[in-house]
C-alpha positions as CSV (number, residue, x, y, z in Angstrom):
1,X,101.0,-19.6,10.0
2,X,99.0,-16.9,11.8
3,X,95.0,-16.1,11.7
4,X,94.4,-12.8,10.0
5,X,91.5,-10.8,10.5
6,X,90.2,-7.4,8.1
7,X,90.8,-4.2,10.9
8,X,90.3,-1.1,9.6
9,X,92.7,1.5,10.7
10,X,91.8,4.7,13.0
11,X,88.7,6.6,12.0
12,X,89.1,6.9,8.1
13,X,91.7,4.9,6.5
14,X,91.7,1.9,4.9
15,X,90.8,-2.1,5.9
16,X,93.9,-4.0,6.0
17,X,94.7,-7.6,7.5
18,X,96.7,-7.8,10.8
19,X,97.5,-10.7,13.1
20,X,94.8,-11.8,15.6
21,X,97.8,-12.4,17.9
22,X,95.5,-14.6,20.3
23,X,94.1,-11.7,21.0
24,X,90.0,-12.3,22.3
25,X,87.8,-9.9,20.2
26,X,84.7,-9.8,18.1
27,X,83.7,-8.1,14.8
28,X,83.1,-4.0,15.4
29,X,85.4,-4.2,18.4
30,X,87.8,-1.5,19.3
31,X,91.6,-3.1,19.0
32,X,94.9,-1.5,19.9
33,X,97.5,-2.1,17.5
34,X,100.8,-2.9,16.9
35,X,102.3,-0.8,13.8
36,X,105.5,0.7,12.5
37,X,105.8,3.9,13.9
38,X,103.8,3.1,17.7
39,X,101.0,2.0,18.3
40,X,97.9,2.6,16.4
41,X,93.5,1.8,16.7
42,X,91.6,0.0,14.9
43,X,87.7,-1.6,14.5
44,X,87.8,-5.2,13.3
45,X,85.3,-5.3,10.4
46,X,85.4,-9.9,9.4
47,X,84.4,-12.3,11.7
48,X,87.3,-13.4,14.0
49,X,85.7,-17.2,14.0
50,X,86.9,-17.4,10.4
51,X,89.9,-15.8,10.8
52,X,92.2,-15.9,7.3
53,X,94.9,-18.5,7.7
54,X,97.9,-17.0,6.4
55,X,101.6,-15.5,6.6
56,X,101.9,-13.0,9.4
57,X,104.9,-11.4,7.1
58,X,101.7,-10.3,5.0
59,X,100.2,-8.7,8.0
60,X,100.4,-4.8,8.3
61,X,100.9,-5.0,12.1
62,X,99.3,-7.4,14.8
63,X,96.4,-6.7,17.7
64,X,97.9,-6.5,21.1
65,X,94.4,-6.2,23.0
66,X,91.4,-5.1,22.6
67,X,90.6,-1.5,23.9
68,X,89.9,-1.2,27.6
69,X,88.0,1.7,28.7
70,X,91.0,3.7,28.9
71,X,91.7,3.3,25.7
72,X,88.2,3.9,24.5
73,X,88.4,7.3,26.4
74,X,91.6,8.4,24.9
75,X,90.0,6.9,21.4
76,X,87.2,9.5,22.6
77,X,89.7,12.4,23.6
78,X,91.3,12.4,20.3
79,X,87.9,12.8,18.3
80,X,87.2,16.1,20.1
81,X,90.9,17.4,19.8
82,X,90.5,16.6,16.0
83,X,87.0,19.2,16.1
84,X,89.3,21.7,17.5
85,X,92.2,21.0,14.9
86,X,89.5,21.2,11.9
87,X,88.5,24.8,13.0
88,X,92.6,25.3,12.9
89,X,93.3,23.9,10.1
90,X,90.0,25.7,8.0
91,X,91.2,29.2,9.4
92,X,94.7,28.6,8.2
93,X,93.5,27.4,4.5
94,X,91.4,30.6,4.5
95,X,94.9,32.8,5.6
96,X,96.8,31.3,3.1
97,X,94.1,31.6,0.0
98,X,94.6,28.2,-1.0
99,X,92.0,26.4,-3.1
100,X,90.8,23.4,-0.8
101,X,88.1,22.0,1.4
102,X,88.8,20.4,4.5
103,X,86.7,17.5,5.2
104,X,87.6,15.8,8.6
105,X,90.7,15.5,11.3
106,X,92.0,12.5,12.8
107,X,94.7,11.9,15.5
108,X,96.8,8.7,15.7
109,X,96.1,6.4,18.8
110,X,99.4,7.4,20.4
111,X,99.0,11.8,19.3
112,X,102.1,11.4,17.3
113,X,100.1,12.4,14.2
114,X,97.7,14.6,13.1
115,X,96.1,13.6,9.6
116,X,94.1,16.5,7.6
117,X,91.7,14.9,4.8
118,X,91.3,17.2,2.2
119,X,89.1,17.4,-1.4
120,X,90.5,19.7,-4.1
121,X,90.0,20.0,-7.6
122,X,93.8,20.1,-8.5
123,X,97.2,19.8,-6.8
124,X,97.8,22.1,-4.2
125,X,100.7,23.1,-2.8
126,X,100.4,22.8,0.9
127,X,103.8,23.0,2.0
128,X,103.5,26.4,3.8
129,X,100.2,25.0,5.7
130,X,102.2,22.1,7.2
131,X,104.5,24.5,8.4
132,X,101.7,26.8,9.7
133,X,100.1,23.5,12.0
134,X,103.1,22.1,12.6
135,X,104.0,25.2,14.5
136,X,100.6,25.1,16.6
137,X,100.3,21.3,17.2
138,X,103.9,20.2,17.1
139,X,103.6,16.8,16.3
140,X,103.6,15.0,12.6
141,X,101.1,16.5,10.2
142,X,99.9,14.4,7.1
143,X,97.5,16.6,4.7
144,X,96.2,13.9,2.7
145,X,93.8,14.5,-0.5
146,X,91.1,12.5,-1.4
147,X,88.3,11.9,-3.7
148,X,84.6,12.7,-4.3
149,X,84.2,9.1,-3.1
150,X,86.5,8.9,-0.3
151,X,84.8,12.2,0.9
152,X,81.4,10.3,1.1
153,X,82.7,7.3,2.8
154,X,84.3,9.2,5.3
155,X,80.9,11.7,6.0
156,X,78.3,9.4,5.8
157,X,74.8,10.1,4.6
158,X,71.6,8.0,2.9
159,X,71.2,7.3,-0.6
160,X,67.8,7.7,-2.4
161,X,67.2,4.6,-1.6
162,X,66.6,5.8,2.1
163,X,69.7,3.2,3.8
164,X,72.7,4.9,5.2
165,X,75.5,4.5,2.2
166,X,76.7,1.4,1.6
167,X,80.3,3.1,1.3
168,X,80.1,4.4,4.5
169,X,78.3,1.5,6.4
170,X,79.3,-1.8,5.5
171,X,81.7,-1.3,2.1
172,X,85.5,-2.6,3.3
173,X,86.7,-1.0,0.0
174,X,85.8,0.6,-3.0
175,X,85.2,-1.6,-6.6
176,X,85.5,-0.7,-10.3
177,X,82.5,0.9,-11.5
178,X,81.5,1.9,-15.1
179,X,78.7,3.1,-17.3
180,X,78.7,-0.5,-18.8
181,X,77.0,-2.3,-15.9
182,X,74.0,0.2,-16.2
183,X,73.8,-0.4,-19.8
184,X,73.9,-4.4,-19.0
185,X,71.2,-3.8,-16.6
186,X,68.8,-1.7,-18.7
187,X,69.2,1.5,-16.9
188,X,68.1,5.0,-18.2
189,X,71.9,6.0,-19.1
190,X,70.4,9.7,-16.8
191,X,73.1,10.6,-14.7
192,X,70.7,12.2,-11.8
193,X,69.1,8.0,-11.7
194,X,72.9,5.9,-11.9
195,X,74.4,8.6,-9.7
196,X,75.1,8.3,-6.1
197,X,75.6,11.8,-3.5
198,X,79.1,11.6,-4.1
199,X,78.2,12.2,-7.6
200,X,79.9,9.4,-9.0
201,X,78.2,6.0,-10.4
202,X,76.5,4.6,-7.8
203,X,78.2,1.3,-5.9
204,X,75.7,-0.8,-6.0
205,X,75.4,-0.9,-9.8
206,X,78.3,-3.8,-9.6
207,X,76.2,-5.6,-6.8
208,X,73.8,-7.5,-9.8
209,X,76.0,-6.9,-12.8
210,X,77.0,-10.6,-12.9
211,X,73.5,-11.9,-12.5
212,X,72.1,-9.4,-15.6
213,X,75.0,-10.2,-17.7
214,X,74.7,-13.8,-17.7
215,X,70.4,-13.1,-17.9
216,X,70.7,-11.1,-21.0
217,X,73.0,-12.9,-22.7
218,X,71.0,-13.6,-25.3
219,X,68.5,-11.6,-25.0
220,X,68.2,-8.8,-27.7
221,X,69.2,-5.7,-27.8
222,X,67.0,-2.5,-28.0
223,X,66.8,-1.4,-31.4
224,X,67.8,-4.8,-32.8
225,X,64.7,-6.5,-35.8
226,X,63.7,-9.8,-34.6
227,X,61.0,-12.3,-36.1
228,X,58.1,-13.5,-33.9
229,X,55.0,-15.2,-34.4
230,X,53.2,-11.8,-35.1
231,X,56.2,-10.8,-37.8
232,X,59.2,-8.6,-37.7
233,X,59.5,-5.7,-35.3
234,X,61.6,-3.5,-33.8
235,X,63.1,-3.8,-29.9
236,X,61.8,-1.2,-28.2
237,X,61.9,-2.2,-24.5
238,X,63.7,-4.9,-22.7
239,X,63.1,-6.4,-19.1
240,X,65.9,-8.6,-18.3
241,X,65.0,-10.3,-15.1
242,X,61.3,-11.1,-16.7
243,X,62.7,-11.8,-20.1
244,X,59.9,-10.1,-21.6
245,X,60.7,-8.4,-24.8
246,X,59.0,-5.0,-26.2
247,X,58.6,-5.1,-29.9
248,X,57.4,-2.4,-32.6
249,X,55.4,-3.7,-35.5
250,X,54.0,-2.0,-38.3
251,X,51.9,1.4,-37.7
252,X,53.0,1.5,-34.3
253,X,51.5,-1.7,-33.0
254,X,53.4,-3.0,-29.8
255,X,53.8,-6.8,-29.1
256,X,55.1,-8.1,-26.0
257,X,57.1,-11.5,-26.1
258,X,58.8,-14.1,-23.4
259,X,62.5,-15.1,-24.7
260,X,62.4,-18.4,-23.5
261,X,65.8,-19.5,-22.0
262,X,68.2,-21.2,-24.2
């Protein structure tokens, strides 16, 4: 039995677990680690006092220190050789007429590998393009495609609700999202309000789905005829967190009622 904590890998990929290894190191530290193919860098994103007790065999690789300086200048060096590989990379895409847009470079820990992240609205055949930078660079080159959402993550930006992205910020990974948990919540279904920059429904739509689902439970639904003291009406309006029901009477006349909670 090992302690596990959540590091997430090099600039842009994705949070996995890896052995703490007795390694001394605090969340948003800078950890070298031990992978497959080398050595690799990481940030750890949980809190190392309550590390995950688990099987290292689950572990994607382990922490053998945390970054010294040196590393954290070679971490440093590789983010401005990746600026100069993007304006490569983009010149070679426009050479070979190929229908994608370059997002960001990263270079492994150890300059082995050079990854390309890439949006497109189809598959593209890139094959000649690896040739192309492999030819410049020689090392491994990954061109690796993502989505409207990955593209976010990985630029960054503020939402309309003036915070830096949640995706981008503090989100480990992304969750199921659908146009049912703005329904649930009473949302105008209008896409410009439930959408976030990447275009997509925004994240934090899931973040109070539980607590309006259980709240409106039984709760009518707008459009639904219910009796109250004043009569029959129609639901016009519906505030969930209130319980306060909006109901059309007859000529127009608008009653409001509580729902007391069953």
């Amino acid at each position: 039995m090992g302690k596990l904590v959540q590091v997430r890998l090099g600039e842009y990929r994705a949070v996995g677990f890896f052995d703490l290894n007795g390694v001394e190191a605090d969340r948003d530290d800078y950890v070298i680690l031990e992978v497959d193919r080398g050595s690799e860098f990481g940030q750890v994103v949980s809190d190392v006092n309550m590390a995950c007790k688990g099987s290292t065999e689950n572990a994607k690789g382990k922490i053998i220190r945390k970054a010294t300086e040196g590393d954290l200048r070679q971490i440093e060096n590789n983010r401005g050789k990746a600026k100069d590989a993007l304006g490569v990379c983009a010149r070679k895409i426009t050479d070979r007429k190929l229908d994608m847009r370059l997002t960001k470079v990263e270079y492994t820990f150890d300059c082995s590998k050079i990854i390309f992240y890439f949006t497109a609205e189809g598959r593209v055949d890139f094959r000649a393009l690896v040739k192309d930078l492999a030819k410049v660079f020689r090392v491994r080159i990954e061109l690796k495609q993502i989505g409207v959402r990955d593209k976010a993550k990985i630029v960054g930006g503020y939402g309309v609700c003036g915070r830096e992205l949640c995706c981008s910020s503090f989100m480990k990974g992304f969750h199921p999202l659908s146009i049912k948990m703005a329904k649930e919540q009473g949302l105008p279904l209008n896409p410009s309000r439930i959408s976030g920059v990447c275009g997509r429904i925004k994240c934090c739509m899931a973040y109070e789905f539980q607590v309006y689902k259980e709240f409106s439970r039984d709760l009518p639904r707008i459009g639904e005829r219910i009796q109250v003291k004043e009569g029959k009406g129609k639901v016009i309006d519906v505030n969930i967190l209130k319980r306060l029901v909006s109901i059309e009477m007859k000529e127009g006349h608008v009653v409001k009622t509580e729902i007391a909670k069953k």
